[in-house]
C-alpha positions as a Markdown table, in Angstrom:
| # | Residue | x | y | z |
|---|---|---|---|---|
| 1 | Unk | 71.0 | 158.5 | 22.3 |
| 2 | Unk | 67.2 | 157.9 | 22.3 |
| 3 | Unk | 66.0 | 155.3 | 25.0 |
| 4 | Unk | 63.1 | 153.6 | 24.6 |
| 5 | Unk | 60.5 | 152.1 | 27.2 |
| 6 | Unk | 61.2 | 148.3 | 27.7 |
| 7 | Unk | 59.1 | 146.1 | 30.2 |
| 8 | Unk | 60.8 | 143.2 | 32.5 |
| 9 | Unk | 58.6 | 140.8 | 33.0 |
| 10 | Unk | 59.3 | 137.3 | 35.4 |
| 11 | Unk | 57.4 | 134.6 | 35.7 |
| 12 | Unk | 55.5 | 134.4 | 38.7 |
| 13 | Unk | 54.3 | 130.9 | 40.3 |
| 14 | Unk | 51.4 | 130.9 | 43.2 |
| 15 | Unk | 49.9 | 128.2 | 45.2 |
| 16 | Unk | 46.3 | 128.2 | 43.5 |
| 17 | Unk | 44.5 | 126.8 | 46.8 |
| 18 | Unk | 43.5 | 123.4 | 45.4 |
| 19 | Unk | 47.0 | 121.3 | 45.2 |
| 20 | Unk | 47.9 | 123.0 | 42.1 |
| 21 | Unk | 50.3 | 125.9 | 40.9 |
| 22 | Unk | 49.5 | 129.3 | 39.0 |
| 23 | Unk | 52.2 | 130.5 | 36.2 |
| 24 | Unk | 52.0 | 133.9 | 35.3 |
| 25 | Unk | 54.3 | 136.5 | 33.7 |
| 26 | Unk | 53.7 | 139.6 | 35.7 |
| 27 | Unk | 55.8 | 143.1 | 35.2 |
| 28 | Unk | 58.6 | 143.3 | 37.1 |
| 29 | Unk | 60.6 | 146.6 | 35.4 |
| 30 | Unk | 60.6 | 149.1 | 33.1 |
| 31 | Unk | 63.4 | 150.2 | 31.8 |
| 32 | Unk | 64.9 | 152.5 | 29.3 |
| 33 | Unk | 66.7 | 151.1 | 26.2 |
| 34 | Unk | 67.8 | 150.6 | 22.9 |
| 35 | Unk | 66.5 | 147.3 | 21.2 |
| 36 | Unk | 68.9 | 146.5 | 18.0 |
| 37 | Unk | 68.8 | 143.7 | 15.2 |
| 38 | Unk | 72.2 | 141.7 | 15.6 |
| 39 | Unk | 70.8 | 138.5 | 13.4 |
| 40 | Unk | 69.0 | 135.7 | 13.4 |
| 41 | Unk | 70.8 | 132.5 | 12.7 |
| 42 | Unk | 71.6 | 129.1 | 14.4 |
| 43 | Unk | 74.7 | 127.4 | 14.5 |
| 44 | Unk | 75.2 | 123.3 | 15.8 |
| 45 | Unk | 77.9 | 123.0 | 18.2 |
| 46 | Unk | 78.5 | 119.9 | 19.8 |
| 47 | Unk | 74.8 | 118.4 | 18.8 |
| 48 | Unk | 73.3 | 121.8 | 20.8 |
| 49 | Unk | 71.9 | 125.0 | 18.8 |
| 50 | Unk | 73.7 | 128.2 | 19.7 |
| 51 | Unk | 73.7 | 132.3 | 19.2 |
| 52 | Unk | 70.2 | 132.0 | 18.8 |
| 53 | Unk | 70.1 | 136.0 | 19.6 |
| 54 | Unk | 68.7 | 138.0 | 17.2 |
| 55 | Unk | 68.5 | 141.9 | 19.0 |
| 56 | Unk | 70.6 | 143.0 | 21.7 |
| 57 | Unk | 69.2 | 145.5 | 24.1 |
| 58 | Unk | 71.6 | 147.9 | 26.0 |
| 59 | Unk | 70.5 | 149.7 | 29.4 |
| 60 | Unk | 71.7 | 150.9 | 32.2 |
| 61 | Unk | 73.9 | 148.4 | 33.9 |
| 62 | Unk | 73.3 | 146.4 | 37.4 |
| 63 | Unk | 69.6 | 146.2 | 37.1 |
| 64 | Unk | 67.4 | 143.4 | 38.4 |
| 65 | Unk | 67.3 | 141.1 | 35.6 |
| 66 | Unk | 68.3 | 137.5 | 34.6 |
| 67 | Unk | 68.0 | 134.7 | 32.0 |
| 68 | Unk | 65.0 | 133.4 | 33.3 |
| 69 | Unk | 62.8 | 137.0 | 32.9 |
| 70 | Unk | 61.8 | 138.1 | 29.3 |
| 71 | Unk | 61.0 | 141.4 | 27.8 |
| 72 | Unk | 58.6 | 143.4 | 25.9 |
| 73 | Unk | 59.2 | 146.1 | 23.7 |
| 74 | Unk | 57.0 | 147.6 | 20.7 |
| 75 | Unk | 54.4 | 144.6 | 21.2 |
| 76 | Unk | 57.0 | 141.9 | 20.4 |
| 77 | Unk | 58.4 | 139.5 | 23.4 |
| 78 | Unk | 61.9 | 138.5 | 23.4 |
| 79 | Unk | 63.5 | 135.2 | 25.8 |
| 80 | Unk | 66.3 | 137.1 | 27.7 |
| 81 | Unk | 69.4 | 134.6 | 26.8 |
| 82 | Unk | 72.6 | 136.2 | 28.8 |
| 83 | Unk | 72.7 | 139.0 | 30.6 |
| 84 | Unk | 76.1 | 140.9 | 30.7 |
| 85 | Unk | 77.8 | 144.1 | 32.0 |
| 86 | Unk | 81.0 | 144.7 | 29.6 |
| 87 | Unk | 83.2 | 146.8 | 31.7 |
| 88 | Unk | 80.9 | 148.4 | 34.3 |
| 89 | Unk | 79.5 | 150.7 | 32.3 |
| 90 | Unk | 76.3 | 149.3 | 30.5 |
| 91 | Unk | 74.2 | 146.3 | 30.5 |
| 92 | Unk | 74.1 | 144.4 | 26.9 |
| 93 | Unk | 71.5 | 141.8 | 27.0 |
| 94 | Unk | 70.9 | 139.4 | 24.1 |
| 95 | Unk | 67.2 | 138.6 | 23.4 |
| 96 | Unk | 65.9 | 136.1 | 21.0 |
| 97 | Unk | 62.8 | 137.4 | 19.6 |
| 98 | Unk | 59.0 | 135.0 | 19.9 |
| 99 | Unk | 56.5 | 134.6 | 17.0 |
| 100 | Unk | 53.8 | 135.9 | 18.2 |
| 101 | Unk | 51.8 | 132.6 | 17.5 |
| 102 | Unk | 54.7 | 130.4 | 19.1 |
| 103 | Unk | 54.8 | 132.4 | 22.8 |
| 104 | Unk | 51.6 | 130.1 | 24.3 |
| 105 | Unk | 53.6 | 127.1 | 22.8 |
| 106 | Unk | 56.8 | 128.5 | 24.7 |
| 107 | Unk | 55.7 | 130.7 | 27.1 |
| 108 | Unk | 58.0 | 128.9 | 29.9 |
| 109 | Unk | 61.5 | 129.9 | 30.8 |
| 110 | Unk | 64.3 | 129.1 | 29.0 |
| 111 | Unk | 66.8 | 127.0 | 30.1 |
């Protein structure tokens, strides 16, 4: 199985000195990993959009990573929506791809 380079990036926020705070996505891992296509579509349940994943990205498992980081693979940036470790043997975390001109809209960390 061929594994390809994946960054981790978290969001980093700094005092900036004058009353204010500094947001910045810094790398925080890179991994190796397969990025797949699982689909793209949204479904209403209970007035609230779900399975909003659309690749899937399986790694090694128990690495340092959570809903609130993001990743970057190929030059595309992906949310990071659940992080899981099916059976203790591989992490499987969905990823919901960002248009390129939408990421400085919602560059902040999803709920």
């Amino acid at each position: 199985m061929i594994k390809h380079p994946v960054k981790i990036q978290r969001l980093t926020i700094e005092d900036n000195g004058m009353g204010g705070v500094t947001e910045e996505w810094k790398d925080h891992l890179t991994i190796r990993g397969i990025v797949d296509y699982i689909s793209g579509r949204e479904t209403l349940i209970g007035g609230q959009f779900a399975d909003r994943a659309t690749h899937i990205l399986v790694c090694e498992a128990g690495l340092d990573i959570t809903n609130k980081d993001r990743a970057v693979y190929r030059g595309g940036t992906y949310h990071i929506l659940h992080v899981d470790n099916p059976f203790d043997r591989h992490g499987e975390i969905l990823l919901e791809y960002v248009e390129p001109d939408q990421e400085a809209v919602e560059d902040e960390v999803p709920e």
